[in-house]
C-alpha positions as CSV (number, residue, x, y, z in Angstrom):
1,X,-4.9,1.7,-4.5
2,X,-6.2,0.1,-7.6
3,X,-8.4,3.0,-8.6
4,X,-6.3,5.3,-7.3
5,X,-3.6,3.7,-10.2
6,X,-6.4,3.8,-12.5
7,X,-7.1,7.4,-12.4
8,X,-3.3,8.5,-12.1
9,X,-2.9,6.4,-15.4
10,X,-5.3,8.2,-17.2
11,X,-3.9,11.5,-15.9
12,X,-0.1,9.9,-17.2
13,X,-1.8,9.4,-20.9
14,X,-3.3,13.2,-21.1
15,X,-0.3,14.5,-22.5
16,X,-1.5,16.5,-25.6
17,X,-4.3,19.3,-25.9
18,X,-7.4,18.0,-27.7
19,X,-7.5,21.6,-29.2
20,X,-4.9,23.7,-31.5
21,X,-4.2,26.4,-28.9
22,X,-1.7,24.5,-26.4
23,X,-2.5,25.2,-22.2
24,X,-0.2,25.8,-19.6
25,X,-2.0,23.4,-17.3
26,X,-1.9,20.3,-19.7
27,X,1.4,21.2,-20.3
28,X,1.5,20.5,-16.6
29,X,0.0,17.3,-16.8
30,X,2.6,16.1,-19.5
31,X,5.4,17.3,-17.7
32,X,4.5,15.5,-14.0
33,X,2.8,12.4,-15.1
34,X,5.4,11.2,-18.2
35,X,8.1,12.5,-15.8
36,X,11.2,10.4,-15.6
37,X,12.4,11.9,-12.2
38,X,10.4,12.5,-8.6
39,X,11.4,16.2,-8.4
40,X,9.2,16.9,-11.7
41,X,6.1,14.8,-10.2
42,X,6.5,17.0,-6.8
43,X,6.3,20.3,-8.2
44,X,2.9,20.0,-9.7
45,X,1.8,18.4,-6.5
46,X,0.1,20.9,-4.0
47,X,2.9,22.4,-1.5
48,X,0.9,21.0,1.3
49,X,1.4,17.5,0.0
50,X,5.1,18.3,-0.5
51,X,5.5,19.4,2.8
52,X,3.0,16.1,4.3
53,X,6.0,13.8,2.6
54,X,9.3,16.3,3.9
55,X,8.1,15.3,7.3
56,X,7.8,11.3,7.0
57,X,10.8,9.2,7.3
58,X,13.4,8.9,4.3
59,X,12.4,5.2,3.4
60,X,8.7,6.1,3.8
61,X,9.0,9.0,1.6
62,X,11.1,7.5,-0.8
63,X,8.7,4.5,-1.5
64,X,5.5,7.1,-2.0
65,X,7.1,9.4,-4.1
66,X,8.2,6.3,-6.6
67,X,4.6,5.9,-6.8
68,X,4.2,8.8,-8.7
69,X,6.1,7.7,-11.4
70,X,3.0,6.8,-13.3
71,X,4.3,6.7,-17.0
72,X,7.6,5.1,-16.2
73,X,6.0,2.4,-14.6
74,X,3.2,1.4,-17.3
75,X,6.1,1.2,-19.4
76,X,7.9,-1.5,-17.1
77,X,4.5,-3.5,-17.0
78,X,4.4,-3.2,-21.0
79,X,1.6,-1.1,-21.7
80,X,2.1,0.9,-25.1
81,X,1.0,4.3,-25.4
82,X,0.4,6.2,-28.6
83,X,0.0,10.0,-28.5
84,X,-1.6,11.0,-32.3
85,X,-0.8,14.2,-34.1
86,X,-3.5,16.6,-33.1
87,X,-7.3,15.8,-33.1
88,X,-10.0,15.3,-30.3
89,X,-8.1,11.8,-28.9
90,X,-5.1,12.8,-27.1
91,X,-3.9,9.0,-26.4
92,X,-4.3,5.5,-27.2
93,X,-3.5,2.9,-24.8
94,X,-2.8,-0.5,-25.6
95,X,-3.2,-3.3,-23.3
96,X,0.4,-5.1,-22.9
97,X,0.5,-8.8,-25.1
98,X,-2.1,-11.4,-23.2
99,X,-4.4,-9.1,-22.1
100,X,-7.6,-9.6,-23.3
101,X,-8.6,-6.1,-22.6
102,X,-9.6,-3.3,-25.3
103,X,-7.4,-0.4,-26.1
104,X,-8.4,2.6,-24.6
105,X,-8.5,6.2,-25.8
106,X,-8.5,9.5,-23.9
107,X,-9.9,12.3,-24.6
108,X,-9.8,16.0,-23.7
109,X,-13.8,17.1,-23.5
110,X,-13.5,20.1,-22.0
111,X,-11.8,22.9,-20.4
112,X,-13.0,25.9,-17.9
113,X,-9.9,28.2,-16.1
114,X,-9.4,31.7,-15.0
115,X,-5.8,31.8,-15.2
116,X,-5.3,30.8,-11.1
117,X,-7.9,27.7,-11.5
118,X,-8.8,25.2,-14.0
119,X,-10.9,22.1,-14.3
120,X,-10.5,19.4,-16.8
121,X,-12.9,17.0,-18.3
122,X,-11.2,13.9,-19.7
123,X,-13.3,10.9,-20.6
124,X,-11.7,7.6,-21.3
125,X,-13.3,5.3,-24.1
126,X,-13.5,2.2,-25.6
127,X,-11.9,2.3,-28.9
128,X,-14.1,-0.5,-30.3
129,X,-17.3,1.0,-28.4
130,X,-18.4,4.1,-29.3
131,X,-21.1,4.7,-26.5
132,X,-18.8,3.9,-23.7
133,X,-17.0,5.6,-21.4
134,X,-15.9,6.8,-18.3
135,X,-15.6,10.5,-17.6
136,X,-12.8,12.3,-14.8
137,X,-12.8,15.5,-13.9
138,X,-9.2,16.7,-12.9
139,X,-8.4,20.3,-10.9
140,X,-5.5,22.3,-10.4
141,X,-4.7,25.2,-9.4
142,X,-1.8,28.0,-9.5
143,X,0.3,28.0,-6.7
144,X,3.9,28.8,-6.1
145,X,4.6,29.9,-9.7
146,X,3.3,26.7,-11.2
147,X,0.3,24.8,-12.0
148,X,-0.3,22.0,-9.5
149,X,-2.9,19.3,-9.4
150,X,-5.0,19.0,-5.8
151,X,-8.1,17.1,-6.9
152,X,-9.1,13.9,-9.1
153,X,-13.1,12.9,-9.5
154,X,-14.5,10.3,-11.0
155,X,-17.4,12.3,-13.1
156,X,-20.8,10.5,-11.8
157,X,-19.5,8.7,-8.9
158,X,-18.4,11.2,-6.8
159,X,-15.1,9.6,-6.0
160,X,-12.7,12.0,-5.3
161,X,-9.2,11.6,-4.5
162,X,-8.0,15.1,-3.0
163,X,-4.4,15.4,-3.0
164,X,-4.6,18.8,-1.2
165,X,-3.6,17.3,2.4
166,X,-1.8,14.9,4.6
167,X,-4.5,12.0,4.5
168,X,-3.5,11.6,0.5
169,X,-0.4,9.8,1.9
170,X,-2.3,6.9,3.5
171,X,-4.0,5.8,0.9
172,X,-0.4,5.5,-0.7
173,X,1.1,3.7,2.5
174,X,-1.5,2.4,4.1
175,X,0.9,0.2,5.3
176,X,2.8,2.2,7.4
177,X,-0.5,3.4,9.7
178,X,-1.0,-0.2,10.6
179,X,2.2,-1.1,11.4
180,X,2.4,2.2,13.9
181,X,-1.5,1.0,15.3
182,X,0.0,-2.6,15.8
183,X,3.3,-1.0,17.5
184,X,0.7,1.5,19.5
185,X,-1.2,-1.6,20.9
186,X,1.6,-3.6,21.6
187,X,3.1,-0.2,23.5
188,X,0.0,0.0,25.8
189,X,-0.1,-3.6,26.8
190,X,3.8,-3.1,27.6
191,X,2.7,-0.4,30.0
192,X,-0.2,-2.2,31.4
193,X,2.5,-5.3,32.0
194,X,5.2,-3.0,34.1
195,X,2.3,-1.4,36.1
196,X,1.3,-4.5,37.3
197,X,4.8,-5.5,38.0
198,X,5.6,-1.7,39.8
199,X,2.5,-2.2,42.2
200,X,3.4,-5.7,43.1
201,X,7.3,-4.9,44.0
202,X,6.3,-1.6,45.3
203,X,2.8,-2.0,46.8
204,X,3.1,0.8,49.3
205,X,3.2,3.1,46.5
206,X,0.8,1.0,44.1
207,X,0.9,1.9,40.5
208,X,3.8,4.3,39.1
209,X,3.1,7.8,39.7
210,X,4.8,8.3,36.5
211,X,6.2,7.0,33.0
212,X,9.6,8.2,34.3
213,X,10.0,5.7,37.2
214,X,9.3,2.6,34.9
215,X,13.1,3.2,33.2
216,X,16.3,3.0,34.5
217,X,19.8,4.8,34.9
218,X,21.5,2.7,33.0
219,X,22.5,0.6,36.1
220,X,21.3,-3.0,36.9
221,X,20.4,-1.8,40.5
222,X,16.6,-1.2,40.4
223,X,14.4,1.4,42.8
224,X,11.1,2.9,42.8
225,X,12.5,6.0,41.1
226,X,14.2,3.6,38.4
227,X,12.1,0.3,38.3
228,X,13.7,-0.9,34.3
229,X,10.5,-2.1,33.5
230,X,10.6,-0.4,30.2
231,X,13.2,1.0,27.5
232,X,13.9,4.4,27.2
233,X,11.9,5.9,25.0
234,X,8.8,4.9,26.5
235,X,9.9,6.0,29.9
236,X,11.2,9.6,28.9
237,X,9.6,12.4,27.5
238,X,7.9,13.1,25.1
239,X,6.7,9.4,25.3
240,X,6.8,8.8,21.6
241,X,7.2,5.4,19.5
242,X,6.3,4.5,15.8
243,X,3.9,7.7,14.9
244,X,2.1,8.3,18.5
245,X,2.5,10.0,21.6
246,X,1.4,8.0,25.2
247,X,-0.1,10.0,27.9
248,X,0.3,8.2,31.3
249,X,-2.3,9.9,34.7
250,X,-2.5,8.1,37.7
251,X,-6.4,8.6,39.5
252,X,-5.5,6.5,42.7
253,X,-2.9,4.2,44.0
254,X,-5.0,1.1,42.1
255,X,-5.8,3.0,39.7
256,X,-4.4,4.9,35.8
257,X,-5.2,5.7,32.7
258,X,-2.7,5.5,29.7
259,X,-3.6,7.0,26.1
260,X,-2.2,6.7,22.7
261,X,-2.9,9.6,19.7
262,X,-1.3,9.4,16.6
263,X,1.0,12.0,16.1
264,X,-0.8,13.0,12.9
265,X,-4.6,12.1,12.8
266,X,-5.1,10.1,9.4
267,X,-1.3,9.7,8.4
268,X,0.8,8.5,11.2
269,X,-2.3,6.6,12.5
270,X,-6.0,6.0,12.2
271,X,-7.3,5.3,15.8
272,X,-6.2,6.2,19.4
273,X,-6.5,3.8,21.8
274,X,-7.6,3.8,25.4
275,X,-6.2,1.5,28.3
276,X,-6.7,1.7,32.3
277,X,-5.6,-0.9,35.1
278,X,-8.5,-3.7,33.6
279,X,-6.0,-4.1,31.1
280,X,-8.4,-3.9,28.4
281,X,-7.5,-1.6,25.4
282,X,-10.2,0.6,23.8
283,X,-10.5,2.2,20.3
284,X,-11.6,5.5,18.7
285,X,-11.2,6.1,14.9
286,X,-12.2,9.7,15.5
287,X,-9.7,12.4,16.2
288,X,-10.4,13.1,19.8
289,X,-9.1,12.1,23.2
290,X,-10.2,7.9,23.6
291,X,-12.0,7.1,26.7
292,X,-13.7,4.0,28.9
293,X,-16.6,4.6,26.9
294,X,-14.7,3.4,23.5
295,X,-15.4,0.0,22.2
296,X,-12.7,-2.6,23.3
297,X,-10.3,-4.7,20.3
298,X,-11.6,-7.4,19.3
């Protein structure tokens, strides 16, 4: 998150052409990063992205997209920004009072577009020293009848950030995917608990044939069909809670296999987990089915 501010901070400071003929693009740049509202941020974001942060809940989405807020935000944590009339330096940042930090200034290098895409070289530089500097290299492209950044790269490094998906949105809110992995865990060992309990109050059937039997009616008498082992949601279809879906398949009367994917690979969660009548709970961070194979939580 920290370089991810760094680099949206320098994008937030490049808001005036380094040359006398004014582009659309960096006129794209001022308008999203020195904006005052979300709307103007999001519509030089790529659709995808917009569409990645439609689907989350409204708290989650609400807390990411004041993230983007760059300018408005270095002005809260006192940071001073002076934009110059004209010349090669399009900004000059000043450290807010106690920092011991130099002022910074940002400059436009270079420029290469076609009129649908266009790649900008910024380098950021130590106002007292000449020699040094740091060099990004930012990408947008024309979509959707504006110009919309989808790629940040740290010239050198190759550190990107590519804002062109879904997976941008966890390293926003990492957060979130932990919390559903921890609630995903928690899930499968709640399972493994009300198999145990269905095969010892109903051990001529053994384990539950099905998810369905381990809810209830809504009445406190209990059967096999209706055991009231567990809540509703993880007894009905589709099986979902907190960002992942649970598969339940029963191989033998002693013995099941119970699966947990993330709904979305990378933003609702980073590893699908594995469990079976052992009780143990197995990991993948790939985006496949887990198996028995998969190395157990430590």
């Amino acid at each position: 998150m920290h370089r991810l501010a760094s680099l949206c901070t320098i994008l937030a400071l490049a808001a005036a052409p380094a040359f006398s003929q004014s582009f659309p693009e960096i006129d794209a740049l001022r308008e999203a990063f020195l904006a005052k509202n979300v709307e103007t941020v999001l519509a030089h974001l790529p659709s995808s992205l917009n569409e990645a942060l439609s689907q989350l809940p409204a708290p989650d989405r609400v807390e990411i997209e004041q993230q983007f807020l760059i300018a408005e935000r270095l002005k809260r944590e006192g940071v001073q920004i002076t934009l110059p009339d004209g010349g090669a330096v399009l900004a000059v940042v000043e450290p807010k009072q106690g920092e011991a930090a130099e002022a910074k200034q940002i400059v436009l290098d270079k420029r290469i577009s076609d009129g649908y895409e266009s790649v900008l070289w910024l380098s950021v530089r130590d106002q007292q020293e000449e020699g040094s500097r740091q060099a990004l290299q930012i990408s947008l492209r024309f979509e959707d009848g504006a110009w919309r950044v989808y790629e940040l790269r740290l010239a050198g490094s190759g550190e990107a950030i590519d804002l062109d998906g879904a997976k941008f949105i966890e390293k926003l809110h990492p957060s979130r995917v932990g919390a559903n992995e921890a609630s995903a865990i928690g899930t499968l060992r709640t399972y493994n608990t009300a198999n145990v309990t269905y095969a010892a109050t109903y051990p001529d059937i053994g384990y539950p044939p099905n998810l369905n039997v381990l809810g209830t009616e809504g009445t406190e008498e209990t059967t096999s069909d209706h055991s009231g082992l567990v809540d509703t949601t993880l007894s009905s279809p589709p099986y979902e809670k907190a960002g992942y879906r649970f598969t339940y398949e029963r191989t033998g009367a002693l013995n099941y296999t119970i699966v947990g994917r993330p709904l979305e690979y990378g933003v609702s969660g980073r590893r699908a987990f594995f469990t079976d009548q052992t009780g143990v709970v197995r990991f993948t961070e790939e985006d496949r089915l887990p198996t028995g194979n998969d190395p157990p939580l430590q």
